[in-house]
Each structure stands twice: as structure tokens, then as C-alpha cells.
C-alpha positions as CSV (number, residue, x, y, z in Angstrom):
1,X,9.2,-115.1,-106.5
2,X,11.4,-115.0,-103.2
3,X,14.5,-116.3,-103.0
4,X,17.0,-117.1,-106.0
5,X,17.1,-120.7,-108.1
6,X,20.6,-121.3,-109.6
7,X,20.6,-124.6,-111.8
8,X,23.8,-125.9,-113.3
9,X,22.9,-127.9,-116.3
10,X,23.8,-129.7,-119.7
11,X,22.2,-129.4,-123.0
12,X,21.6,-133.2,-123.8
13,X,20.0,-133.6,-120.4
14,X,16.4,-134.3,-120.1
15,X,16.0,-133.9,-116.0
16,X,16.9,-130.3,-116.5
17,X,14.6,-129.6,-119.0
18,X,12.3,-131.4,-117.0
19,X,12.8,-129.2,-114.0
20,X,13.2,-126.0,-115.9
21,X,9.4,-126.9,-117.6
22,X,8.0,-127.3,-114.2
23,X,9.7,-124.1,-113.0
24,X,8.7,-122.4,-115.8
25,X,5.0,-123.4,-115.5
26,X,5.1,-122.4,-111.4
27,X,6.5,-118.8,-112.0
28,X,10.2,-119.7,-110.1
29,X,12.6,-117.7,-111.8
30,X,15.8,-119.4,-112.3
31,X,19.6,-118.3,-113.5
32,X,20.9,-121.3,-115.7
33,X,24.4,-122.0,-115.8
34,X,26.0,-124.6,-118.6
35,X,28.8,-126.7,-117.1
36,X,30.0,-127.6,-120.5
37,X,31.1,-124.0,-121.1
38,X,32.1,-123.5,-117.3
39,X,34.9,-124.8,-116.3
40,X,34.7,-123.0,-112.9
41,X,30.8,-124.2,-112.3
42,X,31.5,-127.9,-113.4
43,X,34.3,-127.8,-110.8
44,X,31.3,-126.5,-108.4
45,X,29.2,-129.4,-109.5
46,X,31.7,-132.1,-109.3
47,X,32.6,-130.6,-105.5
48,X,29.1,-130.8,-104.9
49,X,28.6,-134.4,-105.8
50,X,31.2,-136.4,-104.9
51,X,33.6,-136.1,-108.3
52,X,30.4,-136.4,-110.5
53,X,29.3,-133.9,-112.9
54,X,25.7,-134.6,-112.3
55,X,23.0,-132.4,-113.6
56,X,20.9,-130.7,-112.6
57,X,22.5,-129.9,-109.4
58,X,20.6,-126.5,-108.3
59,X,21.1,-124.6,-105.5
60,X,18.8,-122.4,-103.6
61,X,18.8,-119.4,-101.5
62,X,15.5,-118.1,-99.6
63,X,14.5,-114.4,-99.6
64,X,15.5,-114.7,-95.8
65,X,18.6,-114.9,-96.2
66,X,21.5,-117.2,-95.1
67,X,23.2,-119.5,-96.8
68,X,21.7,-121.7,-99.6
69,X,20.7,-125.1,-100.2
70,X,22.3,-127.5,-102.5
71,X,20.3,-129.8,-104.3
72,X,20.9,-132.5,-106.9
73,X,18.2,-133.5,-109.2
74,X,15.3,-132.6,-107.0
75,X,12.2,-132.4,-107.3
76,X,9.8,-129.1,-108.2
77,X,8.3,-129.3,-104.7
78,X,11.6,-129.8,-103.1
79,X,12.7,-126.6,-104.9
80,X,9.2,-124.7,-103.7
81,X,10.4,-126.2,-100.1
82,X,13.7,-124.7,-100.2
83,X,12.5,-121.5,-101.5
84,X,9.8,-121.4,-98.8
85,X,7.0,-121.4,-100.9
């Protein structure tokens, strides 16, 4: 698969296991990063949406380059979008 998937999750949360179950199923590799044992990525998270520490927050970066996509809670075909697919 083109392009990189980074999702910052939780454990307890069902949209990312949602999400990851779809991504799985399509082939889209992903790098899954645990805010609960991040200190540094639930910073990047709560930056990202407005003081909230709301997962999944996943961002995206095409094979072509430039700079990635930040997306919170979306949906499998907005990932495949974002990716290009």
C-alpha cells in the first residue's frame, strides 16, 4: 500500500478497533501508537483536536509526498481517499 497510516489510539476504544478491522480487511498497513503510554503523542492528539484526547485521530501521508493529512475518527474510505487509493 502507498502512502503511510499512523493512528493514535486507546485500548478501551471501540472506533479504533473499528477502523483498524476495516484496515485490516482492505490491506492498509498502519503504525498504531497508544496515547496512554505516550505522553508526547497524547500531546499531539490533544493539539490536534482542540484540547481533546480523541481517538482515533490518524493521520496520513500519500506515497507522493508532501505533507500529511490529519484526520479524526474518519471513515475507512476517507482514509483510502487520503491515501489516494
Amino acid at each position: 500500500m502507498a502512502g503511510t497510516v499512523t493512528m493514535y489510539s486507546t485500548t478501551w476504544c471501540g472506533y479504533c478497533r473499528r477502523l483498524k478491522g476495516q484496515m485490516d480487511r482492505e490491506g492498509i498497513g498502519y503504525s498504531e501508537i497508544n496515547i496512554e503510554n505516550d505522553p508526547e503523542s497524547a500531546a499531539f492528539v490533544e493539539k490536534a483536536n482542540g484540547g481533546n484526547q480523541t481517538v482515533p485521530t490518524v493521520v496520513v501521508v500519500p506515497a507522493s509526498g508532501g505533507e500529511g493529512v490529519t484526520m479524526t475518527n474518519p471513515s475507512l474510505a476517507q482514509v483510502k481517499q487520503a491515501l489516494g487509493v
